[in-house]
C-alpha positions, 0 to 999 in steps of 0.5 A: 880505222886509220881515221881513227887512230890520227884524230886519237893522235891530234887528241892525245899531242893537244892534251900534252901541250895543255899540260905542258904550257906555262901558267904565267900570266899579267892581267891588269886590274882595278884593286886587290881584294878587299881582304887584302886592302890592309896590305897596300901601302900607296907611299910604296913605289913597287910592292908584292902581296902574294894571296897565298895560293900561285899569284901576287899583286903587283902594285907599281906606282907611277905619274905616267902611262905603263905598259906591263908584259912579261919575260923569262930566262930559264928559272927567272921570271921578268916583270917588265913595265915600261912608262911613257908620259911621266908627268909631275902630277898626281901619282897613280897605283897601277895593279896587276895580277901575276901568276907564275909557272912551278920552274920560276923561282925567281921574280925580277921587275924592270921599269925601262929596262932598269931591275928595280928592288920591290919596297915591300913584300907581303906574303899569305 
């Protein structure tokens, strides 16, 4: 009986931390979907498509290498992306799909640390 009642126990805190966890997430990806394409404008350094459900492309152009994570503080949720490599070469879209959690009500990009305003963004 007592075996029982710890493993119910172990069940239901599993449960209560599935439900509590964040739903933030950074997931590189080749393009948006092809009903979004209108959208994207390459001449665009940062842009935002929000697909009209909980996430957004995020298009950032650049002529070097990124690395992109994220971060937050408390109700703001930081976009970080790092470059490495820059070249003055051809300039190459990276695109990522961002989904945030309900107590973020704010969205900060950094690139090298520095807080860049997105140039365009779209909402659905």
């Amino acid at each position: 009986m007592l075996k029982k009642i710890v493993v119910l126990g172990i069940l239901v805190l599993f449960i209560l931390s599935a439900c509590n966890s964040s739903t933030m997430s950074i997931k590189e990806i080749e393009n948006v979907p092809k009903d979004l394409q209108e959208y994207v404008n390459s001449s665009l350094r940062l842009q935002s498509i929000n697909d009209g459900e909980k996430g957004y492309y995020i298009l950032f152009h650049s002529t070097g290498e990124v690395e992109a994570y994220l971060e937050t503080q408390g109700d703001k949720l930081n976009i970080m992306f790092n470059e490495t490599n820059l070249k003055d070469e051809v300039i190459k879209q990276n695109t990522y799909y961002v989904t945030t959690a309900p107590e973020h009500e704010m969205i900060d990009v950094l690139v090298n640390g520095e807080s860049i305003p997105f140039d365009n963004m779209t909402v659905q």
